[in-house]
C-alpha positions in Angstrom: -24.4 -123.7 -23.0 -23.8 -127.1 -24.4 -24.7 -128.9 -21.2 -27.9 -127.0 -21.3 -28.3 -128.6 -25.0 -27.6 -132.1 -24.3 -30.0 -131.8 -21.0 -32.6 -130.1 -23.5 -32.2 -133.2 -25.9 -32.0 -136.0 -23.7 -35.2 -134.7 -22.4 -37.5 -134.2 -25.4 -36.2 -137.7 -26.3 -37.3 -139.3 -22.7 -40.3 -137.7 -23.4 -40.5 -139.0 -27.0 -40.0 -142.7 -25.3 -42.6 -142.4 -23.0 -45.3 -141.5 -26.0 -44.2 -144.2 -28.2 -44.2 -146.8 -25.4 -47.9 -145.3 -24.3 -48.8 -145.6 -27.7 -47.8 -149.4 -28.3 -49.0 -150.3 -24.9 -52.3 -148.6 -26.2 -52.0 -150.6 -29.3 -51.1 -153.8 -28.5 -52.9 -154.7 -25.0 -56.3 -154.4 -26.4 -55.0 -156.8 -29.0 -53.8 -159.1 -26.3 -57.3 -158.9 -24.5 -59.0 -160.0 -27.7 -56.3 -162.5 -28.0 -56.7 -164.1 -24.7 -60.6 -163.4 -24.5 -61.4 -165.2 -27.8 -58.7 -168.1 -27.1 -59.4 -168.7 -23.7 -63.2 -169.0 -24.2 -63.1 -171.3 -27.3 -60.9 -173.1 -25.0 -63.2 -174.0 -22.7 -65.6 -175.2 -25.9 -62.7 -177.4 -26.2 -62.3 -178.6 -22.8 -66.2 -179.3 -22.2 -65.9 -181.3 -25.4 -63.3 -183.0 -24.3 -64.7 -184.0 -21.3 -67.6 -185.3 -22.7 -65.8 -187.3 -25.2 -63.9 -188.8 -22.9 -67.6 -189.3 -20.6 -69.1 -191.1 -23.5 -65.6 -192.8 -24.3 -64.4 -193.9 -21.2 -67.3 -194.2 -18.2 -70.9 -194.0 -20.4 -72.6 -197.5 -19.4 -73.9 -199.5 -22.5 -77.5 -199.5 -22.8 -79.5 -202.1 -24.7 -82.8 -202.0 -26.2 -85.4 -205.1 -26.7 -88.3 -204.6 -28.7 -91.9 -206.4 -29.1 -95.1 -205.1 -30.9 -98.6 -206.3 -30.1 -102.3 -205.7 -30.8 -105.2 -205.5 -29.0 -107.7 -207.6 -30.6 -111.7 -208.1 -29.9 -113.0 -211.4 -30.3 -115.2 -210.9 -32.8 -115.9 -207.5 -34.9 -118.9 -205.6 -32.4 -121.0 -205.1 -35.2 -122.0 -202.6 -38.1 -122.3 -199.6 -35.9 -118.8 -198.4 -36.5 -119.2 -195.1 -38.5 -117.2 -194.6 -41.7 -115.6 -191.5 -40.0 -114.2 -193.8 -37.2 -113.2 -196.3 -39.3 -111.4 -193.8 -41.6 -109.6 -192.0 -39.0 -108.8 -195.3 -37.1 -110.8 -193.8 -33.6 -112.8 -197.4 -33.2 -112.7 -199.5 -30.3 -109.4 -201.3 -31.0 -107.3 -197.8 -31.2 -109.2 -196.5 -27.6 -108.0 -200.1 -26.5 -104.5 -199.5 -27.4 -104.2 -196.3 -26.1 -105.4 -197.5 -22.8 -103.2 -200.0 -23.2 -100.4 -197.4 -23.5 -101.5 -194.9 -20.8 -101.5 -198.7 -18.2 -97.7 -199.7 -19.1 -96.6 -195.8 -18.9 -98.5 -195.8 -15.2 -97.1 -196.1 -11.7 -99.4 -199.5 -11.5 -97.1 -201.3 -14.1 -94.0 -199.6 -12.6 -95.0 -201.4 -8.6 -95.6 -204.8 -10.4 -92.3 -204.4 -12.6 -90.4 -203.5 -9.7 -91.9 -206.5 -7.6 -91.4 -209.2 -9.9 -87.8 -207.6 -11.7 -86.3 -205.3 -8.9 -85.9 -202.3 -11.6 -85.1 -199.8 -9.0 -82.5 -201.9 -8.1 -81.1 -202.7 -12.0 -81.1 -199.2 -12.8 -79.5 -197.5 -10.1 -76.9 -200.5 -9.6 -73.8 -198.8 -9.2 -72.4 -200.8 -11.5 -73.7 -198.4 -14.2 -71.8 -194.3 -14.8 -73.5 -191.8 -11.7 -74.9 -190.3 -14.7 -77.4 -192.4 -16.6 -78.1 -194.7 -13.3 -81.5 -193.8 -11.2 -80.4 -192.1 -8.2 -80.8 -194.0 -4.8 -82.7 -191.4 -3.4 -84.9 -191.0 -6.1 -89.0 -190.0 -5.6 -91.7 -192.2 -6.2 -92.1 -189.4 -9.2 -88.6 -189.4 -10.1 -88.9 -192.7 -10.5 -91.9 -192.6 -12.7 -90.1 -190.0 -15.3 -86.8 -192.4 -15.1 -88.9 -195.2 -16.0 -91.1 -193.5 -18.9 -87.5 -192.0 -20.3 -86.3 -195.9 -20.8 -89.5 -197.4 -21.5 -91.4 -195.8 -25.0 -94.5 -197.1 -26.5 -95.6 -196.0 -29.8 -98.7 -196.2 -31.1 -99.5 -196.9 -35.0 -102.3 -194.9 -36.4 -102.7 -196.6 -39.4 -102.5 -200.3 -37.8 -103.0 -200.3 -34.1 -100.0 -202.0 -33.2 -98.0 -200.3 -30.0 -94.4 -200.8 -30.2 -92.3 -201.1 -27.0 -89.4 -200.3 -26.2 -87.1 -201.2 -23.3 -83.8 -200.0 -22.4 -81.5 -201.9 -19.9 -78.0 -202.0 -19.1 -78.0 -205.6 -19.4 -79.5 -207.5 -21.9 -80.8 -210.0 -19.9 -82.4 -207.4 -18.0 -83.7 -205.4 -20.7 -85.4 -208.8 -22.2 -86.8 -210.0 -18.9 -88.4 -206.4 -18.4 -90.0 -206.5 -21.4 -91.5 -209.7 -21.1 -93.1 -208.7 -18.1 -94.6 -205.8 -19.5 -96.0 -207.5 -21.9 -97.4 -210.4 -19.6 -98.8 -207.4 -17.7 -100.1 -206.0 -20.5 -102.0 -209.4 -21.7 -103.8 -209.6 -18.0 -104.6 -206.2 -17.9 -106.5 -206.1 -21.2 -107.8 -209.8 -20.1 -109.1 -208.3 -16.9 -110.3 -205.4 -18.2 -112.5 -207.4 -20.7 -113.7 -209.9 -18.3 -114.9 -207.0 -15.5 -117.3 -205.4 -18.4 -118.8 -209.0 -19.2 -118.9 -210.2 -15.5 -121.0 -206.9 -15.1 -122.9 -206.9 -18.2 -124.1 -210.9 -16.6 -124.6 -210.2 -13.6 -127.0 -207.8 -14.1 -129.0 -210.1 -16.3 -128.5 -212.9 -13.9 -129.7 -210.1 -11.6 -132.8 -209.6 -13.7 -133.4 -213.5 -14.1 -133.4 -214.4 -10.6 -136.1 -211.6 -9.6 -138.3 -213.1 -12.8 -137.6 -216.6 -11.4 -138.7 -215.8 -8.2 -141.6 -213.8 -9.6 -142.8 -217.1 -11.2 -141.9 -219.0 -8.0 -144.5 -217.1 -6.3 -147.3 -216.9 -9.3 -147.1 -220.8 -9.1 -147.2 -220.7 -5.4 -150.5 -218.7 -5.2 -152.3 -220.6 -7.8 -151.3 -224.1 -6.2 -152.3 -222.7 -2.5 -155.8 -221.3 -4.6 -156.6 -225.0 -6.2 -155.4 -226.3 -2.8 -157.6 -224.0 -0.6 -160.8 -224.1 -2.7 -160.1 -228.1 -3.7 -160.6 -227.2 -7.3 -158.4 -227.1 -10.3 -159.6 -224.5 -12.7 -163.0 -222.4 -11.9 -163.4 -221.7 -15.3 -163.6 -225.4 -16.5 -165.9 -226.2 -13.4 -168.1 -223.2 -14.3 -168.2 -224.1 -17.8 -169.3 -227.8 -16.7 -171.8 -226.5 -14.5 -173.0 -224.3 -17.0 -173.6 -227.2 -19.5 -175.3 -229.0 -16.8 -177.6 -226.2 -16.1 -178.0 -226.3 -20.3 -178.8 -229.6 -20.4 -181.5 -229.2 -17.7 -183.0 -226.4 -19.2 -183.7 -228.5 -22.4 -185.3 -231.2 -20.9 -187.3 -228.8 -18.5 -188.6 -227.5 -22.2 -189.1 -230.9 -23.5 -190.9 -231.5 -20.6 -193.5 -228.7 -19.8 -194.3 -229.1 -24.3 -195.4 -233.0 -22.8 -197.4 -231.3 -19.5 -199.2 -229.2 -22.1 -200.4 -232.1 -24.2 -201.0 -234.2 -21.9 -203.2 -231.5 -20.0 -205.3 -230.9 -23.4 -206.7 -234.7 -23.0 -205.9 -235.9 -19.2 -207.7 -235.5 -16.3 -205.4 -233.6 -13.7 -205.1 -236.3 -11.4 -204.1 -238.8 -14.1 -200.8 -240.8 -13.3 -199.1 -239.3 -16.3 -199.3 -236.2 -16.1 -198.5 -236.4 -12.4 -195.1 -237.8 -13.2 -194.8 -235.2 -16.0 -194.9 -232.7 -13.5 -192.9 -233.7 -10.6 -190.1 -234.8 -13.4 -190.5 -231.3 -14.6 -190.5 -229.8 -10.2 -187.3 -232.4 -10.1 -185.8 -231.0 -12.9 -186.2 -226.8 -12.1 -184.9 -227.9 -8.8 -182.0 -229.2 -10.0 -181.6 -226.2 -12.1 -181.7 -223.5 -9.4 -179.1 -225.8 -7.2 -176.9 -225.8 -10.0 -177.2 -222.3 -11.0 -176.8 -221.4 -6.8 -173.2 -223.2 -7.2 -172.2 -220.8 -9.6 -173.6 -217.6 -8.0 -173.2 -219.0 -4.0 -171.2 -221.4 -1.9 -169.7 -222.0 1.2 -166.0 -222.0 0.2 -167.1 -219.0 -2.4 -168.9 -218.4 -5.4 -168.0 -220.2 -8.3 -168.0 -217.0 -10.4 -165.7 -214.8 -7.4 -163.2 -217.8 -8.0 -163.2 -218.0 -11.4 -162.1 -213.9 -11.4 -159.3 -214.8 -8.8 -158.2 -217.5 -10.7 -158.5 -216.1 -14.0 -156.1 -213.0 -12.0 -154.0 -215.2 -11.0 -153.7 -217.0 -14.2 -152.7 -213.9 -16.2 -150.2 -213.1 -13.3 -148.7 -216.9 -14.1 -148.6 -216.1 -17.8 -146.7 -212.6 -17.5 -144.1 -214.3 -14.9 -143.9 -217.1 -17.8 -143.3 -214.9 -20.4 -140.9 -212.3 -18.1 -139.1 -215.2 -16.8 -138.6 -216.3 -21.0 -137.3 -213.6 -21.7 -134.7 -213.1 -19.3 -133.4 -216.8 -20.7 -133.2 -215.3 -23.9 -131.6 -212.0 -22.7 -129.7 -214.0 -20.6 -128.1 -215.9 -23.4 -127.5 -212.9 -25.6 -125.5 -211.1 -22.8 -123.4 -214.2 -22.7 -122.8 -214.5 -26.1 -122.4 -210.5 -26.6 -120.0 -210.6 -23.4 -117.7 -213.0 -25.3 -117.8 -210.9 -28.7 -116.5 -207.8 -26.5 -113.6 -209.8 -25.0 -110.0 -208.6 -26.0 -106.8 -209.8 -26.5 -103.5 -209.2 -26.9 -101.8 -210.0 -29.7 -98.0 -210.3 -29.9 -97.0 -209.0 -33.4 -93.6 -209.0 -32.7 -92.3 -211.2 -29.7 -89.5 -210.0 -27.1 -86.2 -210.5 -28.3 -82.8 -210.2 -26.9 -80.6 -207.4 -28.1 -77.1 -208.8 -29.4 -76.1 -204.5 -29.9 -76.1 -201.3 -27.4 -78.0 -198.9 -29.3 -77.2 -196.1 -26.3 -75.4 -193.3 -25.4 -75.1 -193.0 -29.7 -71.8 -191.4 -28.9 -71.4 -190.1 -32.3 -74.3 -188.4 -32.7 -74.1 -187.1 -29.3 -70.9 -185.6 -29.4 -71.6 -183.9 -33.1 -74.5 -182.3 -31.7 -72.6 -180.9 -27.9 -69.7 -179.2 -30.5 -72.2 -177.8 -32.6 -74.4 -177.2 -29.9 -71.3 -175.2 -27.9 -69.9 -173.8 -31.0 -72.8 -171.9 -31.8 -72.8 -171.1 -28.0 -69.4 -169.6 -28.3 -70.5 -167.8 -31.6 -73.6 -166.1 -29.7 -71.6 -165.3 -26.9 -68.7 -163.2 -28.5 -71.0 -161.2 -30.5 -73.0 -159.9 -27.7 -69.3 -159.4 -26.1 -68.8 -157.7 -29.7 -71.8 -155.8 -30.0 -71.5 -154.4 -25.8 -68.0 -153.0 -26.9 -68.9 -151.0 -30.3 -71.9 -149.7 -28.0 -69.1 -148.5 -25.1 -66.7 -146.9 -27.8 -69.5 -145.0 -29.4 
């Protein structure tokens, strides 16, 4: 009976262990998974911090920054046509310039030239700098591009025009002699740009003044061949000499015929004066009609058909005069226009070279990745949270 006790008791308390050691393990392994899954993954908040402090620390390559501002600049103001809308807003010609000015040193154009003349391909992706900031030696034409416009900004001032760049090197040297070129690049650029739209703008009037000049070349050749052909120099001063000749005539053929009639009234017909009267007065209408056949007939032409050619030809002269004028005048207002529309580049602030590294700003860049991760973290264990309440329920 008593064994039969003590085999009864011994059992209920085995069984008693078992429940209590289910119940802790119930009780105290969740609270080690919490444990270990919140530890463990602020833990690795910790190590990725760490291994970017020790990034920027210990391999991050120095990068330095030069600096220049400049102005594109007409060379003189283009006149009073600038509304007071554009002039408010600061959308006139000089702010189109500099924003062309901008788009050119962003574009792949600059980037060929800047690597021909300073090897930047070759400065940054040197190995010399961390595998991380350098320009891969693979890298795209594009890649290229979006590394260079990263490490080369360009601001624009609203207010006055002025485009600040910025060039970041890993070398000082380097970053100085980069911008330099950019900006020498800039300066012909703008400098060509100018001088295309007045070489155009002058050609076309030199275009326009050669076709007047040889316009008038020709007039002038017609009218001499005309004088030349006909052996006269101006119809109309012939045919207005004639015509006083013919004038003249006619006034003494008057005089004349008023003598015949007195002399008739008292002079027998065959009297010697009256005989002279009349064959002065046959002499005289004869002359007359050959004069007046010179103006109306001739063997090289009528006097009158020439006077219309010439007086043709004559207005033809005058309009290739006047045309030809005019194109000297237009000629010399294009030139003078051309030159008022020429731009240049100012240098507000020259290239300097940079005596501090203003990049990686480790600092700032390593308060931001722990906030940046924390709140990470944060996120992350209450969706973990929220999944859990949603499983129990």
């Amino acid at each position: 009976m008593m064994s039969s006790l003590e085999k009864l008791k011994g059992a209920v308390a085995q069984r008693l262990d078992r429940r209590g050691e289910t119940a802790l393990r119930r009780s105290v392994v969740p609270d080690i998974r919490r444990r270990m899954i919140g530890l463990g993954s602020y833990r690795w908040v910790l190590v990725l911090f760490a291994i970017a402090a020790f990034y920027y620390v210990a391999m991050a390559s120095n990068r330095y920054v030069a600096v220049a501002g400049v102005y594109v600049k007409a060379s003189q103001s283009e006149g009073g046509d600038v509304s007071q809308i554009g002039l408010l807003s600061g959308l006139g010609s000089n702010h189109q310039d500099s924003t062309l000015l901008q788009d050119f040193i962003h574009s792949q154009d600059m980037l060929r030239k800047l690597d021909e003349k300073v090897g930047l391909r070759a400065h940054y992706s040197s190995r010399d700098w961390d595998f991380i900031s350098r320009l891969d030696d693979d890298a795209t034409v594009e890649d290229f591009l979006q590394y260079y416009q990263d490490h080369v900004t360009v601001q624009l001032s609203g207010d006055s025009g002025v485009l600040t760049v910025e060039v970041q090197g890993f070398d000082r040297d380097a970053a100085l002699l980069i911008l330099q070129t950019i900006i020498a690049e800039a300066e012909t650029f703008i400098n060509d740009v100018g001088h295309q739209v007045a070489r155009a703008e002058i050609d076309f009037v030199e275009g326009e003044m050669k076709r007047a000049q040889e316009r008038l070349n020709a007039a002038r050749e017609r009218m001499l061949d005309f004088q030349s052909t006909n052996k006269i120099i101006s119809p109309v001063v012939s045919g207005q000499a004639l015509q006083g000749v013919v004038n003249e005539l006619s006034a003494q053929l008057v005089q004349l015929k008023a003598e015949e009639r007195a002399y008739a009234d008292y002079l027998n017909d065959d009297a010697t004066q009256l005989i002279s009267t009349r064959n002065r007065i046959a002499a005289i209408e004869a002359q007359i009609e050959a004069e007046k056949a010179k103006l109306t007939s001739g063997a090289e032409g009528a006097l009158n058909e020439l006077t219309a050619d010439y007086q043709e030809m004559e207005i033809d002269l005058q309009l290739a005069t006047n045309i030809y004028q005019a194109t000297l005048v237009g000629y010399e207002k294009a030139r003078v226009e051309a030159y008022r529309k020429l731009k240049h580049l100012v240098v507000v602030q020259a290239p300097a070279r940079p005596d501090e590294a203003l990049y990686p700003r480790i600092l700032y860049n390593l308060t931001t990745l722990f906030v940046l991760l924390s709140l990470a973290y944060g996120i992350i264990m209450m969706t973990i949270a929220t999944i859990r309440e949603h499983r129990d329920v």
